[in-house]
C-alpha positions as CSV (number, residue, x, y, z in Angstrom):
1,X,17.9,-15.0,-9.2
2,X,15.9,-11.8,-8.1
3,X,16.9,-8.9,-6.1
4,X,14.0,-6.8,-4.9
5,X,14.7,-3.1,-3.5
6,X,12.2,-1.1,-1.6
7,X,12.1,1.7,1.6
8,X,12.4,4.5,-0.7
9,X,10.8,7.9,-0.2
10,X,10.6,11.7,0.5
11,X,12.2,12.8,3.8
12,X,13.6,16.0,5.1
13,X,17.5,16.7,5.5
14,X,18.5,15.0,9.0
15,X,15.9,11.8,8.9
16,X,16.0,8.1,8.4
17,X,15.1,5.6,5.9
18,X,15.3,2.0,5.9
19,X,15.7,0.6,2.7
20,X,15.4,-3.6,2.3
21,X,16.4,-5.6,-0.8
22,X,14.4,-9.0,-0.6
23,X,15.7,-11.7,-2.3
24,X,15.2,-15.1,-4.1
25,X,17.2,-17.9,-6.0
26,X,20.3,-18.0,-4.0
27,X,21.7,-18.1,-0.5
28,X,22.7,-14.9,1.5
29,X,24.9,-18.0,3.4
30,X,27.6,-18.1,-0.1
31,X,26.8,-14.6,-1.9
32,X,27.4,-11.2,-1.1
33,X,25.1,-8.2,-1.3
34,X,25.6,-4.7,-2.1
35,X,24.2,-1.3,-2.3
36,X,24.5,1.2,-4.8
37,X,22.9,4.6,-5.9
38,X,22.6,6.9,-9.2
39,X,21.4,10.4,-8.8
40,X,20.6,12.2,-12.4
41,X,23.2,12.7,-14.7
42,X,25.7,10.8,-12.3
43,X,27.6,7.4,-12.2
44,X,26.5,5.1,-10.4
45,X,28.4,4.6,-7.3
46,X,28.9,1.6,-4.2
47,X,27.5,2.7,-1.2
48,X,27.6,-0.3,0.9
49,X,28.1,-3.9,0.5
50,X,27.9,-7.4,3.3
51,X,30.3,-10.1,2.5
52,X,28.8,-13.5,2.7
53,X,31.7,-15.6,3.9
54,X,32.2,-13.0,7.2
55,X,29.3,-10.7,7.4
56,X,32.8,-8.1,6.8
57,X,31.4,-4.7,5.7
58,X,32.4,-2.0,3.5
59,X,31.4,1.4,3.1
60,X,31.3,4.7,0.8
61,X,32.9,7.3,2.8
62,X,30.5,9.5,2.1
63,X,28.0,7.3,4.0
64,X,30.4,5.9,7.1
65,X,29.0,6.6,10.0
66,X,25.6,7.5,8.7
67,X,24.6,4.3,6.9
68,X,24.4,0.7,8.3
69,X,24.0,-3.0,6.5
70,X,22.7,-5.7,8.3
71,X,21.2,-8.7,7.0
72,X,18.5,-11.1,8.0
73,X,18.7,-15.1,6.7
74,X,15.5,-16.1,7.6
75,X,13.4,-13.5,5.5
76,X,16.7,-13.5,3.2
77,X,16.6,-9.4,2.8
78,X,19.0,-7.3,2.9
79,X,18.5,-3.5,5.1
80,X,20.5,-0.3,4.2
81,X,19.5,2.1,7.6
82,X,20.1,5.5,6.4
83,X,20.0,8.0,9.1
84,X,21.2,11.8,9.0
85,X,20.2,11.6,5.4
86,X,21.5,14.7,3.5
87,X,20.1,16.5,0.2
88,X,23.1,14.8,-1.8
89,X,22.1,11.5,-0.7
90,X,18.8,12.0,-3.4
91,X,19.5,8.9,-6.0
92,X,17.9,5.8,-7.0
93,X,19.4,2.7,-4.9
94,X,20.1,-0.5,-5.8
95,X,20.9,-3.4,-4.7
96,X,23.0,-6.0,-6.8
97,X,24.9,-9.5,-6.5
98,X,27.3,-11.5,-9.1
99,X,28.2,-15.1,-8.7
100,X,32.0,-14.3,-9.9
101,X,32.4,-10.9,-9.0
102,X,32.0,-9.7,-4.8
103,X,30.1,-6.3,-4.5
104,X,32.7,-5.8,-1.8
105,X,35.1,-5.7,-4.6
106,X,33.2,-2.9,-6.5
107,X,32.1,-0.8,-3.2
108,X,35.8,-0.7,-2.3
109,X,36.5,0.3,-5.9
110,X,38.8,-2.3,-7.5
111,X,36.2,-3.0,-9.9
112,X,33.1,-1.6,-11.9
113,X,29.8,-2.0,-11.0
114,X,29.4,-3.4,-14.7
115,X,31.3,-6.8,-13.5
116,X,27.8,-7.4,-11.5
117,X,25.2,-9.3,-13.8
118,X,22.0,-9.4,-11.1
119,X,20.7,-6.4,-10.3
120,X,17.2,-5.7,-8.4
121,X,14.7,-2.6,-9.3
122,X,15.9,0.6,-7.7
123,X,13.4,2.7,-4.9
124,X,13.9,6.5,-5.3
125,X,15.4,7.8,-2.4
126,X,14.6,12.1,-2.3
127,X,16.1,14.3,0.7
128,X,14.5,17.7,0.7
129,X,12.8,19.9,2.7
């Protein structure tokens, strides 16, 4: 199982970054996906996450309405489009899955991001002007 983040870079208060988790071993078809961050000296928190079973998705509400998931099968990735990006959105994202635990079920808060066991490299994402 391998989770693979990337997108990540510099871009002024008010842009857009696409972020894309690539991934390998399992099927986006039976296993859900989601997207978290950790900015210094903070938890880590959900931002996002795409159920497998309904394509159902769930967001932080500090990202709703600013932040979209989609998925594609075929190149089995992942997408977080970021867009009005603000300075406190500066953290490094991740994307994670579990084979038990739904990253829904963390996002949504009922559980702790510590109940997910496959985890992919983060990509820095840094708003400033």
């Amino acid at each position: 199982v391998q989770l693979q983040a990337s997108g990540g870079g510099l871009v002024q208060p008010g842009g857009s970054l696409r972020l894309s988790c690539a991934t390998s071993g399992f099927s986006l078809y039976h296993f859900s996906i989601g997207w978290f961050r950790q900015a210094p000296g903070k938890e880590r928190e959900g931002v996002s996450c795409i159920s497998s079973s309904d394509g159902r998705t769930v967001y932080a509400d500090s990202v709703k309405g600013r932040f979209t998931i989609s998925r594609d099968y075929a190149k089995r990735t992942v997408y977080l489009q970021m867009n009005s990006l603000k300075p406190e959105d500066t953290a490094v994202y991740y994307c994670a899955t579990d084979f038990e635990t739904s990253p829904c079920t963390v996002v949504s808060g009922a559980a702790s991001y510590y109940r997910l066991d496959y985890w992919g490299k983060g990509t820095l994402v840094t708003v400033s002007s």
